[in-house]
C-alpha positions in Angstrom: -3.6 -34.7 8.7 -6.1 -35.1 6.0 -5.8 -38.4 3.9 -7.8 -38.6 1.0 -8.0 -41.5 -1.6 -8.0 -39.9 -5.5 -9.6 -42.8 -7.4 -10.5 -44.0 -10.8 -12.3 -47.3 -12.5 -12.8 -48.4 -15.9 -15.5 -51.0 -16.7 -17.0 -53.4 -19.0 -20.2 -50.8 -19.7 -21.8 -48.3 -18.4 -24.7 -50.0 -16.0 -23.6 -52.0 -13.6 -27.3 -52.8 -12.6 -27.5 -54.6 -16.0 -24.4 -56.7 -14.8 -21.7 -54.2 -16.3 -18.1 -55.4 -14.1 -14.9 -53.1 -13.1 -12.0 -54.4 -15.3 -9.8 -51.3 -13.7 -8.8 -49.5 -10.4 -6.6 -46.8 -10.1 -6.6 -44.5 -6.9 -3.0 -42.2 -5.6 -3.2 -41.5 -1.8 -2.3 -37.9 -0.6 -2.2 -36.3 2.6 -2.9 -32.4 2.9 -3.3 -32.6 -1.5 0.6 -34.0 -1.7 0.8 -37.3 -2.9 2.6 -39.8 -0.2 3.8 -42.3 -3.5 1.0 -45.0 -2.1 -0.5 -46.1 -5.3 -3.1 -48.5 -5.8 -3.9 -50.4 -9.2 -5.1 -53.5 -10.6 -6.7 -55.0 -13.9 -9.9 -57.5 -13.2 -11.1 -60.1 -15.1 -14.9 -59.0 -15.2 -16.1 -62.7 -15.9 -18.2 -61.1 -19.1 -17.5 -59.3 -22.6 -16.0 -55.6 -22.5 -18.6 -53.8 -24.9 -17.0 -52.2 -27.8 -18.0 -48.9 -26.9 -16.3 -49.4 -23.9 -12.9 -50.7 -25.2 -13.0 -47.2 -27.6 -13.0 -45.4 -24.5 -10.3 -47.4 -22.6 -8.8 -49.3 -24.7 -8.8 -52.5 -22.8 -10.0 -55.5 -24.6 -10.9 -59.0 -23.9 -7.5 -59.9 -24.5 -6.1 -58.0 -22.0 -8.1 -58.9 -18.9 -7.4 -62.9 -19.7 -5.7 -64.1 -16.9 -6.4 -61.0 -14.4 -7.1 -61.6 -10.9 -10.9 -61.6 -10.2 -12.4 -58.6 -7.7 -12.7 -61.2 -5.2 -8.9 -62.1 -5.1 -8.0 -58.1 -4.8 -10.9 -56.9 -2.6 -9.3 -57.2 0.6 -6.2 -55.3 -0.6 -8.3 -53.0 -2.2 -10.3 -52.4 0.8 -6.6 -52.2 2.8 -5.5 -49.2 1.2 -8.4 -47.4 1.2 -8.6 -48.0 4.9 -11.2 -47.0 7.4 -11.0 -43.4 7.4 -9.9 -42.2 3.6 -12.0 -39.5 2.0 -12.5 -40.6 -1.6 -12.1 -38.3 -4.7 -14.1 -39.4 -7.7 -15.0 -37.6 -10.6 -18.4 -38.5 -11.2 -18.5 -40.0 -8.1 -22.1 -41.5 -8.2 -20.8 -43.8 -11.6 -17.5 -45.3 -9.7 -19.2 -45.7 -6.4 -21.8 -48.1 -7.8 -19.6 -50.6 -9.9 -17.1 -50.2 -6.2 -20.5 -51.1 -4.1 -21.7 -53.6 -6.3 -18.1 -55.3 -6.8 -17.9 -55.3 -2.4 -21.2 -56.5 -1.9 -20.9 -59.7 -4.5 -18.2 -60.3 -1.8 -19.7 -59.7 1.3 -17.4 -57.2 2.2 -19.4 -53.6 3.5 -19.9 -50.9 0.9 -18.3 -47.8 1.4 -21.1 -44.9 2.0 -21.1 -41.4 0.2 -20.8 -39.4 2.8 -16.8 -40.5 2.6 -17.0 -39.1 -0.9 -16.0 -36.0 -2.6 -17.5 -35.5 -6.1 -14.8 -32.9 -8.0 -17.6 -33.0 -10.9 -20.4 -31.5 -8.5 -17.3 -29.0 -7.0 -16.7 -28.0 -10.9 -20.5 -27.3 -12.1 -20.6 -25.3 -8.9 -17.3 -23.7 -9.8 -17.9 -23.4 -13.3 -21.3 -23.4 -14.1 -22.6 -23.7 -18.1 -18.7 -24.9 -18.4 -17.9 -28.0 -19.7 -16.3 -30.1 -16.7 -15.4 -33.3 -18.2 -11.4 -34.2 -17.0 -10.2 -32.7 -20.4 -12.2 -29.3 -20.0 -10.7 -28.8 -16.8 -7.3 -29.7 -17.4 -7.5 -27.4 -20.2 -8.6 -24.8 -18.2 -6.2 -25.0 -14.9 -3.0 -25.4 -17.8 -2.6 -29.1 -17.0 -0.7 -31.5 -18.9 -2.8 -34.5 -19.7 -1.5 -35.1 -23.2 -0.4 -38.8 -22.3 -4.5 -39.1 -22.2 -4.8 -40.9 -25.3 -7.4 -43.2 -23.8 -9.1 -43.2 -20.6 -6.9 -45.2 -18.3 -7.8 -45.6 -14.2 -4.6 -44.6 -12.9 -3.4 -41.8 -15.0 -7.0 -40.9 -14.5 -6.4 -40.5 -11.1 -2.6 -38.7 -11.5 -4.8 -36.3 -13.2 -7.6 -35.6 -11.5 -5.3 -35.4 -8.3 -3.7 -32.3 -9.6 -7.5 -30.6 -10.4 -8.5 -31.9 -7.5 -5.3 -29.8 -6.5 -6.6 -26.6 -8.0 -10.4 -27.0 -7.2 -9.4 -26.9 -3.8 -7.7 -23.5 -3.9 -4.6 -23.6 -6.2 -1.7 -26.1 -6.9 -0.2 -27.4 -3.6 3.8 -26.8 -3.2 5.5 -30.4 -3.7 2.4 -31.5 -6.1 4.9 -33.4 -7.8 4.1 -37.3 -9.1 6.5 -37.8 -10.9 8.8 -37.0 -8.0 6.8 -39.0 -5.4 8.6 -41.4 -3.5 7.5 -44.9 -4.2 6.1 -47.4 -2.3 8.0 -47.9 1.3 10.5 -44.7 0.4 11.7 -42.6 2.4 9.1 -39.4 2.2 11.9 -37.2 3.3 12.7 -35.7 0.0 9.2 -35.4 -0.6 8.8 -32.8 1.8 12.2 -30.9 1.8 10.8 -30.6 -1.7 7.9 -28.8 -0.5 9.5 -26.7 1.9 12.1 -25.4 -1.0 8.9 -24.2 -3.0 7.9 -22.6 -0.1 10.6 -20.7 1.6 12.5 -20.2 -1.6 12.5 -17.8 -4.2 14.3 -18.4 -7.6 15.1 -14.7 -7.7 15.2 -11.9 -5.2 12.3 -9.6 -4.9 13.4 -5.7 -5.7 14.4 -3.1 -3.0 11.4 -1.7 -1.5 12.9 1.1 0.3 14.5 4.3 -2.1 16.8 6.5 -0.5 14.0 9.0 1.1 12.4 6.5 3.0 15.5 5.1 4.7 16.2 8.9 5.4 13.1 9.3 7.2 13.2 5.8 9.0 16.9 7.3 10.6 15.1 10.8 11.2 12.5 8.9 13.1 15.5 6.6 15.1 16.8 9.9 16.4 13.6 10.8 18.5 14.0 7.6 20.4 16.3 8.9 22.7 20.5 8.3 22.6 19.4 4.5 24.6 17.1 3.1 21.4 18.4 -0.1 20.6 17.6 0.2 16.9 20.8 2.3 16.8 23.0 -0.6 16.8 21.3 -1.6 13.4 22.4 2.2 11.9 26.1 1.3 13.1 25.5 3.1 16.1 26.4 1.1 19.8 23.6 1.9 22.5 24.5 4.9 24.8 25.8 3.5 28.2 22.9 3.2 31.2 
């Protein structure tokens, strides 16, 4: 079983060595590339400004993050559902990781290393090379729907990028549904009868593959097995007695 973590931030700028905060975290868990409807997402209060810039990329203003928990009151629960053992998926990884590390060590909780990190950005360029791989560009070019991507927004971020993520890794997975995930604490039954459907069922019939000449010759070929070859029962035929 493979869990893996697809996760997304927002923030207040874009250097969070100049004291730049997380405002946003969004991350979907999946198991084998299906999503198991375990969602994580929360809105911070960053403690500082939101730089203009920032809000025309997110849209999430001043406004919005009054009265938002601080990182220190969702950190644990953050650090829950990512557990012990998660891979992460990031796009961009190196950006998310270090407002994620920063956040965890103004805490005093431990910082999660990048060897439990999958970039899809470096798995794009190496993919796509002298492509543009920005989330758009590639949902463009694996016929995704990310039309409700007005603004940048850390969850449907991460609904996203979990379906590239999806194709990066070899092609859309059967089940790779979100909008049909079970929620939180359902039943994941239907989830993966859903999956085996896709798999085992065809929405039409696949043509005859034998003509007439070929069956001929499969019954001339029958007949030089002797009057005790079991395939005769399967031309009509019962087995000749012992």
């Amino acid at each position: 079983m493979r869990r893996e973590i697809i996760l997304d931030t927002e923030t207040t700028g874009l250097d969070w060595a100049k004291g730049d905060r997380l405002i946003e975290i969004g991350g979907i868990e999946v198991v084998n590339l299906i999503a198991t409807g375990k969602v994580f997402h929360e809105y911070i209060d960053p403690q500082r400004e939101v730089h203009p810039d920032a809000v025309k990329v997110h849209g999430v203003t001043n406004e919005m993050l009054k009265g938002k928990p601080l990182f220190a009151d969702i950190a644990q629960k953050f650090v829950d559902f990512v557990g012990a053992d998660a891979i992460l998926v990031i796009h961009n990884a190196s950006f998310d990781m270090g407002f994620i590390n920063m956040e965890l060590k103004r805490v005093n909780l431990p910082t999660i290393g990048m060897e439990r990190v999958i970039d899809t950005l470096q798995i794009a360029r190496r993919k796509h090379p002298g492509s543009a791989n920005n989330l758009d560009a590639l949902c463009t070019r694996y016929g995704i729907d990310n039309s409700r991507r007005t603004k940048h927004g850390a969850l449907l971020d991460a609904e996203i990028l979990a379906e590239v993520y999806a194709e990066l890794s070899g092609g859309r997975q059967a089940g790779f549904d979100l909008s049909r995930a079970p929620r939180p604490g359902a039943s994941r039954s239907g989830a993966v009868s859903g999956a085996v459907d896709l798999l085992t069922k065809r929405p039409a019939p696949l043509d005859p593959r034998l003509d007439a000449e070929a069956i001929e010759a499969h019954a001339r070929f029958v007949e030089t097995l002797g009057p005790k070859a079991v395939w005769r029962r399967y031309l009509g035929e019962p087995e000749a007695a012992a």
